[in-house]
C-alpha positions in Angstrom: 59.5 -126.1 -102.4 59.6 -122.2 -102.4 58.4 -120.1 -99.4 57.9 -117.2 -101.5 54.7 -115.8 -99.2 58.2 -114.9 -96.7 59.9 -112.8 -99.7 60.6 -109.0 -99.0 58.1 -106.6 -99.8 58.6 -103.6 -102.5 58.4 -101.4 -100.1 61.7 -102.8 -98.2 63.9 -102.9 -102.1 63.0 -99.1 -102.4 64.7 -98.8 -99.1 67.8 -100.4 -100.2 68.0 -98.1 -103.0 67.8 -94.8 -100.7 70.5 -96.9 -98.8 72.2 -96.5 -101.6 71.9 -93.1 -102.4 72.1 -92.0 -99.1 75.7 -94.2 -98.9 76.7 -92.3 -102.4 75.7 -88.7 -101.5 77.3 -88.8 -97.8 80.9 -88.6 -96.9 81.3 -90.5 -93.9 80.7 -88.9 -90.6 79.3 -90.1 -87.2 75.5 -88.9 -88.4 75.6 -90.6 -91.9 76.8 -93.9 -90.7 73.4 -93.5 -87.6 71.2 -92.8 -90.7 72.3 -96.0 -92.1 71.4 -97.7 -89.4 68.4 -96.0 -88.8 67.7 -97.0 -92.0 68.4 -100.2 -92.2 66.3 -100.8 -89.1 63.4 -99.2 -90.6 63.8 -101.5 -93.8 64.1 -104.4 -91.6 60.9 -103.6 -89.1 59.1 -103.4 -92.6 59.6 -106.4 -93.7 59.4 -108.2 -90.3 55.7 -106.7 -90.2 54.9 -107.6 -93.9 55.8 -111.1 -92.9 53.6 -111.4 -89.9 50.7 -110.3 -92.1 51.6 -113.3 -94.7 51.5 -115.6 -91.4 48.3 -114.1 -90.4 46.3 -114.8 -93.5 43.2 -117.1 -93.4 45.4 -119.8 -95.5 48.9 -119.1 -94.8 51.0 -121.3 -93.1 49.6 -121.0 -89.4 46.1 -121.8 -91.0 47.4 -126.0 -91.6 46.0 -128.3 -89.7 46.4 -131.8 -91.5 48.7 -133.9 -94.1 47.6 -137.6 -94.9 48.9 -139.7 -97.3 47.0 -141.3 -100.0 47.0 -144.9 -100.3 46.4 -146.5 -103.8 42.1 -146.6 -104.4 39.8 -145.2 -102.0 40.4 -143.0 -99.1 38.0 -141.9 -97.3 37.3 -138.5 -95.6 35.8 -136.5 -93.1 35.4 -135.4 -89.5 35.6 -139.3 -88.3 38.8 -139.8 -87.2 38.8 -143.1 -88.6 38.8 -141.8 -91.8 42.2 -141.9 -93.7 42.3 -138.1 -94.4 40.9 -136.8 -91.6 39.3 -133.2 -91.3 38.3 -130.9 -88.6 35.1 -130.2 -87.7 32.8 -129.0 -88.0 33.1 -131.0 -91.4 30.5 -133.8 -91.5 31.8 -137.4 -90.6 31.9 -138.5 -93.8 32.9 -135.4 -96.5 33.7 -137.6 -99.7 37.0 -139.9 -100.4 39.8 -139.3 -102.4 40.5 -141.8 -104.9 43.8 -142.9 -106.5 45.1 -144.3 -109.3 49.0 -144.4 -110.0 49.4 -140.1 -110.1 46.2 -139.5 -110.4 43.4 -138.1 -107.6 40.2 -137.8 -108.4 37.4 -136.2 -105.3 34.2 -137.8 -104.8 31.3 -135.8 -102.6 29.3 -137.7 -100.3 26.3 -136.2 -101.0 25.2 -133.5 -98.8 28.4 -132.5 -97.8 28.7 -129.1 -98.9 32.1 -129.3 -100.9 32.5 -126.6 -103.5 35.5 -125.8 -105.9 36.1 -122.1 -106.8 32.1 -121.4 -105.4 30.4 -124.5 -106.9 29.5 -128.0 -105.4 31.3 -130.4 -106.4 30.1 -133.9 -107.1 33.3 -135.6 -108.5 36.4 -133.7 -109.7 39.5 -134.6 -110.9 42.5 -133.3 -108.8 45.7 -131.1 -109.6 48.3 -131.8 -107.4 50.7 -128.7 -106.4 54.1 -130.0 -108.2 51.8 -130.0 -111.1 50.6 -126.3 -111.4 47.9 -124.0 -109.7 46.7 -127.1 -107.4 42.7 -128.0 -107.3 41.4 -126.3 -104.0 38.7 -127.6 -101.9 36.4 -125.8 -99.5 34.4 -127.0 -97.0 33.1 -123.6 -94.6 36.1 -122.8 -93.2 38.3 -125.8 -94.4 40.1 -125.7 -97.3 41.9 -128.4 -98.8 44.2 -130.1 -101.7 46.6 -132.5 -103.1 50.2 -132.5 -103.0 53.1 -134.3 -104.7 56.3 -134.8 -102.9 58.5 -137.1 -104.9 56.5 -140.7 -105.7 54.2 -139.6 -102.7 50.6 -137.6 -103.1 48.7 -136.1 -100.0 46.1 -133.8 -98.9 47.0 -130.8 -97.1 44.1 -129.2 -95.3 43.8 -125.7 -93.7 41.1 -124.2 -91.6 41.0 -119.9 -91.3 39.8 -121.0 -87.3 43.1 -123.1 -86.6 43.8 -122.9 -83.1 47.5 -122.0 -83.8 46.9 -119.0 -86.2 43.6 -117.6 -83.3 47.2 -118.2 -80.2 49.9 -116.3 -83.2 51.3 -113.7 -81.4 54.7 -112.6 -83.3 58.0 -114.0 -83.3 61.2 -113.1 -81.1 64.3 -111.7 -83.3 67.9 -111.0 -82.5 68.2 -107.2 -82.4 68.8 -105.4 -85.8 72.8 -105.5 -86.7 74.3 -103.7 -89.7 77.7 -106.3 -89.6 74.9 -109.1 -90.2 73.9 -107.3 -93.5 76.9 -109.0 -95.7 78.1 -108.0 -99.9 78.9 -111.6 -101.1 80.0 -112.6 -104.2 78.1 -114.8 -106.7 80.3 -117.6 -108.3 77.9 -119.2 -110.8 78.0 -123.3 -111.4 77.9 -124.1 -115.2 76.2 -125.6 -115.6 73.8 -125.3 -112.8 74.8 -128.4 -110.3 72.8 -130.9 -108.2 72.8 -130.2 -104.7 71.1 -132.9 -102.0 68.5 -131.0 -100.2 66.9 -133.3 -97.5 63.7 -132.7 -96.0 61.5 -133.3 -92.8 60.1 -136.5 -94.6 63.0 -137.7 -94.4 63.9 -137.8 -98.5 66.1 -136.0 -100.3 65.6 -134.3 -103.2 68.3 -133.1 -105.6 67.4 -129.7 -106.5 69.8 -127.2 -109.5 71.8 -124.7 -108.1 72.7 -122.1 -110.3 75.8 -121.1 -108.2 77.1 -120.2 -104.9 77.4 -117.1 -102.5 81.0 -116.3 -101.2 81.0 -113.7 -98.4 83.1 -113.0 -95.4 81.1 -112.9 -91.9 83.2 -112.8 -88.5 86.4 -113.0 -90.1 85.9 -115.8 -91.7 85.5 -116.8 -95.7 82.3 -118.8 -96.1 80.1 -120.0 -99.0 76.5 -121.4 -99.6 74.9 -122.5 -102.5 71.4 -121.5 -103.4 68.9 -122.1 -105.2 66.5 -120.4 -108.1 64.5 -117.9 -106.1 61.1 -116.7 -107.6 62.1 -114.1 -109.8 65.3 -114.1 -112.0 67.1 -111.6 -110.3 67.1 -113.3 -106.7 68.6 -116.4 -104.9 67.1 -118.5 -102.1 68.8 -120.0 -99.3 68.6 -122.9 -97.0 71.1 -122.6 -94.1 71.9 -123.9 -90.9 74.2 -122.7 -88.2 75.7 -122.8 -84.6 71.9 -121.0 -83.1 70.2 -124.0 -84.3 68.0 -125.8 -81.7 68.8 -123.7 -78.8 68.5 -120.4 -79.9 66.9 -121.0 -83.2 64.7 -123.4 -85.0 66.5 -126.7 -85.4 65.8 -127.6 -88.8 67.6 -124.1 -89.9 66.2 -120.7 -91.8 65.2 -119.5 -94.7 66.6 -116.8 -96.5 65.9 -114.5 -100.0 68.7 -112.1 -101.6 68.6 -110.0 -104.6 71.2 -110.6 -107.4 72.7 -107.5 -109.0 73.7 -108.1 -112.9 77.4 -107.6 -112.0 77.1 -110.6 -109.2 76.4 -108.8 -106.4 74.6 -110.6 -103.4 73.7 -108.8 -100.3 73.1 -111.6 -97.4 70.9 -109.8 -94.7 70.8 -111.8 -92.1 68.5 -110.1 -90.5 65.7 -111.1 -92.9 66.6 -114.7 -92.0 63.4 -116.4 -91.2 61.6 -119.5 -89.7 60.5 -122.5 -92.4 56.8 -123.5 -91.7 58.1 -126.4 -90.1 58.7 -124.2 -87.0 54.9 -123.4 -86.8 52.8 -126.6 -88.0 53.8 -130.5 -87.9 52.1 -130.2 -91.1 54.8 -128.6 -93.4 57.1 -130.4 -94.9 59.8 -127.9 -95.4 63.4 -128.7 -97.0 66.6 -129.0 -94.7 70.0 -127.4 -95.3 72.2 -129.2 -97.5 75.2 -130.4 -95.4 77.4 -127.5 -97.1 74.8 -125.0 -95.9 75.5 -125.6 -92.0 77.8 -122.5 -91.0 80.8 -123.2 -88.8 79.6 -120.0 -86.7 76.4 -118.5 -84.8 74.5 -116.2 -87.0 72.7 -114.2 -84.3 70.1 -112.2 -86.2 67.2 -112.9 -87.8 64.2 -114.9 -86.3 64.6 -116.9 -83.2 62.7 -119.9 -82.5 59.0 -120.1 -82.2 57.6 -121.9 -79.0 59.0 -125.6 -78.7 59.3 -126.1 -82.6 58.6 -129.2 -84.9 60.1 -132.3 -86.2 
C-alpha cells in the first residue's frame, strides 16, 4: 500500500538539517529569513526532480499498462485481447495462462513464448504475490509482469518500459513554493495503535494501524490527521484530501511523507505533497483518504493535478 518510490531523497534531509543550523546560528533579519526561503525552495526543487526521475524509470508507475483479475483455474494470456490477462504487444497471442487455486498462482509458458524469470525461461513457476513478499516478476522483451493481492482478490499487473504514457510524461504543474505551507505538528500517539478505514479505488476498504495522529495549526485553524507507518521507523505517511480536490488537484487526494523527531516532532511540508499513481494510470489501485483526512480548507501547494486524472 506504500508509495515509498515518492519518499524524499537524502539529499533533501541534509537540507533540513542546514535549515536548522542556519535557523540556530542567525538572529532574525530580513536576509536570514530570504535564506530560509531560498533554502527551502532549493530543498523543495530537489526533491520535486528526484521524483520525476522515480516516475521516469522503465518500471515505475507511468510504465503500467494492465490489471486483470484472476478467476479461479486457468486464465489465459497474451496479446489476444480475448485473453483474460491481456498483454501488449508485441507479446505473442498466446504468452502462457495463469492458473489458480484458492491463493495460490502458478505461470505456465506456452512454449515459444520467450518468458524468462530473473534471465531464465520459464516453463512453469509458481507465483509470489506482492502482499506476500519480494513478488515473482515476469519478463517478456519489454513487458514485465506479476501477481498481486489486494484483500480476497489476486491479479496481474503488467508494465511495459515503451508505455505510451511514460514516452508523452512531461512533468507535473505545482503550486509555487510557500514557507507558511511547511507546518511543526505535533505527534499524539494511539495506544495502542488504532484501526483506521482506508478506502480505495476498488472500491474496498481496508482497515489499516495507525500508530497516532498529527496535530498542527495551518490557516488559523487547529487540524489533525492520522497516519500511517511510513517505511522507516522514524517517518509517518499520509493520505489526505482537501478543498483543491478535483478542480485544482487530483480528486482522489495526495500523498504525503514526514519525518518523526524522537521528541514528537512532525514537520508537514506541504509542498512535498504529491500525486497517488492513480492520477497517472487506470491501472493503480491507490488508497483514498480516510473520511477524517479530508481538510476543511484548500491546501494550495504541492502537486496539482495531472491531465484529466483517473477513477
Amino acid at each position: 500500500m506504500r508509495y515509498a518510490a515518492s519518499r524524499p531523497a537524502p539529499l533533501c534531509l541534509a537540507l533540513v538539517a542546514t535549515l536548522a543550523l542556519a535557523a540556530g546560528l542567525t538572529a532574525g533579519g530580513e536576509k536570514a529569513g530570504g535564506d530560509l526561503e531560498a533554502r527551502h525552495a532549493q530543498e523543495v526543487e530537489a526533491w520535486r526532480q528526484d521524483r520525476l526521475e522515480r516516475l521516469r524509470q522503465p518500471d515505475g508507475w507511468l510504465s503500467l499498462v494492465g490489471l486483470a483479475w484472476l478467476e479461479e483455474g486457468v486464465n489465459a494470456c497474451g496479446s489476444d485481447p480475448a485473453n483474460a490477462v491481456p498483454l501488449p504487444a508485441p507479446a505473442p497471442p498466446r504468452a502462457g495462462v495463469f492458473v489458480r487455486r484458492g491463493d495460490q498462482v502458478t505461470f505456465v509458458a506456452a512454449p515459444g513464448s520467450a518468458v524468462t524469470h530473473q534471465g531464465q525461461p520459464v516453463e512453469r513457476l509458481p507465483l509470489v504475490a506482492d502482499a506476500d513478499g519480494a513478488p515473482t516478476v515476469l519478463e517478456l522483451g519489454t513487458i514485465n509482469f506479476h501477481v498481486i493481492r489486494r484483500g480476497e482478490r489476486l491479479g496481474v499487473r503488467s508494465k511495459d518500459s515503451q508505455s505510451p504514457v511514460r514516452a508523452a510524461f512531461e512533468g507535473i504543474d505545482h503550486y509555487p513554493v510557500s514557507r507558511e505551507w511547511r507546518v511543526e505538528g505535533r505527534f499524539e500517539p494511539y495506544e495502542p495503535p488504532k484501526p483506521v478505514p482506508v478506502p480505495n479505488v476498488l472500491g474496498t476498504v481496508d482497515d489499516e494501524l495507525s500508530p497516532g495522529a498529527v496535530v498542527f495549526a495551518a490557516a488559523g485553524r487547529t487540524l489533525r490527521l492520522d497516519v500511517l507507518e511510513g517505511a522507516d521507523e522514524d517517518e509517518v505517511f499520509v493520505i489526505f484530501g482537501d478543498a483543491t480536490n478535483g478542480e485544482e488537484t487530483y480528486g482522489g487526494g495526495r500523498f504525503l511523507y514526514a519525518d518523526l523527531s524522537p521528541g514528537g516532532l512532525v514537520v508537514l511540508d506541504f509542498n512535498r505533497a504529491y500525486n497517488p499513481p492513480c492520477a497517472f494510470t487506470l491501472f493503480a489501485t491507490c488508497p483514498l483518504p480516510p473520511k477524517q483526512n479530508r481538510l476543511p480548507l484548500a491546501v494550495r501547494a504541492g502537486e496539482k493535478k495531472y491531465g484529466e486524472g483517473h477513477h
